[in-house]
TITORDREN-289439 format. One record per residue (C-alpha): x, y negated, z negated. Coordinates in steps of 0.25 Angstrom, whole numbers, padded with zeros to 4 digits, always signed. Layout:
<rs>
XYZ ...
</rs>
This chain:
<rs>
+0371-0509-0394 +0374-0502-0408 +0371-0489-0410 +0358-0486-0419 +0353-0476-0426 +0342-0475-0413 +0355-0472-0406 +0360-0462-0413 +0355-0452-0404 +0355-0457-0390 +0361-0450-0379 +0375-0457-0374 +0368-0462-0360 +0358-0471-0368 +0369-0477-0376 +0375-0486-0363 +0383-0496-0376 +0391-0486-0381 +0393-0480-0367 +0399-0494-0362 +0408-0494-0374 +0414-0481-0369 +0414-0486-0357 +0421-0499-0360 +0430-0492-0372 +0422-0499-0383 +0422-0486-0388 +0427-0472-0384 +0427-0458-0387 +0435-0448-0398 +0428-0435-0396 +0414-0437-0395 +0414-0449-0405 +0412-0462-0399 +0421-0474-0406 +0425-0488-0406 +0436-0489-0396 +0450-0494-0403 +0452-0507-0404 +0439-0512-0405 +0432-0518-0419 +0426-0504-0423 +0438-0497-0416 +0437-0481-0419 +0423-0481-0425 +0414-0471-0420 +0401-0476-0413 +0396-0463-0413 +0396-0447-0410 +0394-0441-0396 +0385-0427-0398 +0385-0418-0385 +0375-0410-0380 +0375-0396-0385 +0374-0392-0371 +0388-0390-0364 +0383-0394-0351 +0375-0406-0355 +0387-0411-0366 +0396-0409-0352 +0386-0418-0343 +0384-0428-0355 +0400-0431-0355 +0400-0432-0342 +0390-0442-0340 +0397-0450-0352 +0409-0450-0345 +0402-0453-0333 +0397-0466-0340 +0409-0471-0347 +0418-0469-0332 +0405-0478-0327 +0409-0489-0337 +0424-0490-0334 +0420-0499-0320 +0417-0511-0332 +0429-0507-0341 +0436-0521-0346 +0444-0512-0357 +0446-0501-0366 +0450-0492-0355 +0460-0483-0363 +0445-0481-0373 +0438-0476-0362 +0449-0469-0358 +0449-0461-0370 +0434-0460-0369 +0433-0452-0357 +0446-0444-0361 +0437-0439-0372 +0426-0437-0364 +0434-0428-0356 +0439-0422-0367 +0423-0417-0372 +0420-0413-0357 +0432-0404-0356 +0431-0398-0371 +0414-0398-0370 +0419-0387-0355 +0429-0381-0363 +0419-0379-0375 +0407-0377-0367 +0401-0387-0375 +0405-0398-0386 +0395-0393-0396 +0400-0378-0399 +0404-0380-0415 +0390-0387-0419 +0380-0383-0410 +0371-0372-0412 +0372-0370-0396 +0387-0372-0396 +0389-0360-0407 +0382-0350-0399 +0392-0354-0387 +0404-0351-0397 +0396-0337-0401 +0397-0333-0387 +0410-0339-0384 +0417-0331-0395 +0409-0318-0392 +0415-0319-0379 +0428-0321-0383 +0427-0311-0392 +0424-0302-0378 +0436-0307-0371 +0446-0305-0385 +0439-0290-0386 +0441-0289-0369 +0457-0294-0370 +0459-0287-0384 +0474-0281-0380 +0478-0293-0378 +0471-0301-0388 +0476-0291-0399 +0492-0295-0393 +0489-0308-0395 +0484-0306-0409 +0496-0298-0413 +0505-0310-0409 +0499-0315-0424 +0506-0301-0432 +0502-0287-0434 +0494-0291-0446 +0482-0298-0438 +0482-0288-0427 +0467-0285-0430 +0458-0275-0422 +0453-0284-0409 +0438-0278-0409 +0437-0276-0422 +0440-0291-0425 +0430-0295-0412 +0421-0288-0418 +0422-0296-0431 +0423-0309-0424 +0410-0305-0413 +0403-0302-0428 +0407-0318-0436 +0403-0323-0423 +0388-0316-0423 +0387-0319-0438 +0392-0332-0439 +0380-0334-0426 +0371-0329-0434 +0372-0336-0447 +0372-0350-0440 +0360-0347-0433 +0353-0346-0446 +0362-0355-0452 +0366-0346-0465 +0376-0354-0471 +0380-0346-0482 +0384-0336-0471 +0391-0346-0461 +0400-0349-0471 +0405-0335-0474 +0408-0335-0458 +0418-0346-0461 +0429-0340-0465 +0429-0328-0455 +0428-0338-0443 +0438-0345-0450 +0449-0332-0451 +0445-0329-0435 +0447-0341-0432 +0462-0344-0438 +0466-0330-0434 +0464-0335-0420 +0471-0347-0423 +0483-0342-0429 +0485-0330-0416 +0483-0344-0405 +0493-0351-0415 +0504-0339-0415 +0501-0338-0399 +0502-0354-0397 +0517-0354-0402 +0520-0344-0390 +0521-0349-0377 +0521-0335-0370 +0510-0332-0379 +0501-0345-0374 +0504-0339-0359 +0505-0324-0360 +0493-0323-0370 +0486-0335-0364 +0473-0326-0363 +0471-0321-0375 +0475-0335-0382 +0464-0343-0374 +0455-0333-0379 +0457-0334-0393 +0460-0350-0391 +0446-0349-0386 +0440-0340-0399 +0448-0349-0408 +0441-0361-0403 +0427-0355-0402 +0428-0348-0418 +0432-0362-0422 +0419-0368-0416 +0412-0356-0423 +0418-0359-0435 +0415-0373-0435 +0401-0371-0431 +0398-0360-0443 +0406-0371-0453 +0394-0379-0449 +0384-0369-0451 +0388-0367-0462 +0387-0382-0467 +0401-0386-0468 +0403-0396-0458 +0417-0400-0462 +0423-0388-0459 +0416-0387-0445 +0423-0399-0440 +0435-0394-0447 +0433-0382-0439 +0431-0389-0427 +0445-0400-0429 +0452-0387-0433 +0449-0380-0419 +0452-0391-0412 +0467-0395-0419 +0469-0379-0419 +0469-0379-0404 +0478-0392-0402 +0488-0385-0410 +0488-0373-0403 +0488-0382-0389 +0500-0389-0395 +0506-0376-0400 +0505-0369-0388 +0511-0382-0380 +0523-0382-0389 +0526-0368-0386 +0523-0368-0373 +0534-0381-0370 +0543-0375-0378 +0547-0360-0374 +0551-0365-0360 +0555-0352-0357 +0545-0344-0357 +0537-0358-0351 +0547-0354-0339 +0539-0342-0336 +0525-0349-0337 +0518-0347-0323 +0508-0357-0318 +0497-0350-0322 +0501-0347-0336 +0504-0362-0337 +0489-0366-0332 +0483-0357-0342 +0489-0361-0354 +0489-0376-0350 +0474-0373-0347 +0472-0368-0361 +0481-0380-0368 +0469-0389-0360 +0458-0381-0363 +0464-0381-0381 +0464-0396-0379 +0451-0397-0371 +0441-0392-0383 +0447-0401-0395 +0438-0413-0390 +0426-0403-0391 +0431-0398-0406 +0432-0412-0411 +0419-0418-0405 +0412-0405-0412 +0420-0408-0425 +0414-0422-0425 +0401-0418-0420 +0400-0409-0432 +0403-0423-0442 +0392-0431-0434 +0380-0419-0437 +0385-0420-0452 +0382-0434-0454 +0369-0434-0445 +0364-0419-0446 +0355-0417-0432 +0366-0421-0423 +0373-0408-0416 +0358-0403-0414 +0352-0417-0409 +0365-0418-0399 +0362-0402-0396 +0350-0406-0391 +0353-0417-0383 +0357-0417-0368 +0365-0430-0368 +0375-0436-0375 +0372-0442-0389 +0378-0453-0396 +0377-0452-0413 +0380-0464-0418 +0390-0467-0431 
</rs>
């Protein structure tokens, strides 16, 4: 059954061809992109763009269920078991990173930008809450970006409010003047998690404050992608997004480096502190999935603008075909 343009916009459960190709690795999933499966005459081709519910509950049942459907359609598998495989790997992948992320939709959603708002307000509360040992951690970076802990919250409480506001009434000339402030807040994070990754004391006896601002880091990048789109420049939305998510495999690789190598001060580890941190390390890898289906998503409502708000609207799964 090719895919028409009447099928552009029906909800996964009524597409039971492209189902069975899952299913029989015909084709299989890269993120939330559905391709020809390697090896066949189209191998690598994309069939077409899953689109989540803007809900995080209902984008969680709709993964489910499709997982539920492709495990149905293993019992008459003659091949392509390593396809599937890979299929339902993603799948976990989206269903792990949409719980992580409390939803797969947070950069390009009007929904999902108020959930980051909140999300960094209250992170703002717990960095202002734990500011003695927020501002020892910030010192680790040098005396000369020891800044005032309040006034800076302050400061960042006031871009997030702004930048709220100016995407509400989609004042682009202001959104952009937004950019570069984000942008600052957002590499000064970076660079104190980078100074902290190559430290394997610091990853355990810091490990509160670092999930912290691991956390801000990773919300302030879906703001900023999400005001980049605002503010009409797409490109650097997704840049945004794919720069997030290799920004937090290097610092999961960074921090794994330091870890295997000081061995002894990983001699003095306790249980604990090795379940937190490998925790951590988990929960870094889980959200990249999340970041690149966003960064994709973002290219599909380019070419066919409607899309995020019809899939926003939806309470299934939808396939966009290519």
């Amino acid at each position: 059954m090719p895919l028409t343009d009447d099928a552009l916009w029906r909800t996964l459960p009524d597409l039971p061809d492209v189902l069975d190709k899952i299913a029989n690795g015909q084709y299989t999933l890269h993120g939330g992109v559905v391709r020809h499966a390697a090896g066949t005459e189209q191998g690598g081709q994309i069939v077409g763009h899953l689109l989540f519910p803007g809900d995080a509950q209902q984008t969680q049942q709709s993964i489910e269920k499709l997982q539920t459907v492709i495990e149905e359609g293993l019992g008459s598998l003659q091949g392509g078991l390593d396809q599937v495989q890979q299929s339902m790997g993603v799948l976990q992948g989206l269903q792990v990173a949409n719980l992580a992320l409390s939803g797969l939709n947070l950069a390009v959603s009007t929904a999902g930008f108020i959930v980051v708002c909140k999300k960094l307000d209250a992170l703002s509360a717990k960095i202002q809450a734990q500011s003695q040992g927020i501002i020892e951690t910030l010192k680790m970076v040098g005396e000369a970006h020891d800044r005032s802990l309040l006034g800076d919250e302050a400061q960042f409480r006031s871009l997030i409010m702004t930048a709220q506001q100016f995407c509400e009434h989609v004042d682009v000339a202001q959104l952009k003047s937004l950019v570069l402030p984000f942008t600052k807040e957002y590499q000064f994070t970076k660079l104190v998690l980078q100074k902290h990754a190559r430290s394997a004391a610091s990853n355990v006896d810091r490990f509160d404050d670092i999930s912290l601002l691991q956390n801000r880091l990773i919300n302030m990048g879906l703001m900023l992608a999400h005001v980049q789109l605002r503010a009409g420049t797409p490109v650097y939305a997704q840049a945004a997004l794919r720069g997030l998510a290799e920004d937090i495999v290097d610092l999961n690789k960074t921090r794994i480096e330091a870890l295997t190598t000081d061995h002894a001060f990983a001699s003095r580890v306790t249980q604990d502190q090795y379940r937190n941190v490998r925790g951590f390390l988990r929960s870094g890898k889980e959200v990249v999935p999340a970041l690149s289906y966003q960064a994709d998503l973002i290219g599909v409502d380019v070419s066919h603008p409607g899309t995020l708000a019809k899939a926003a609207e939806s309470k299934e799964i939808l396939l966009f075909a290519a």
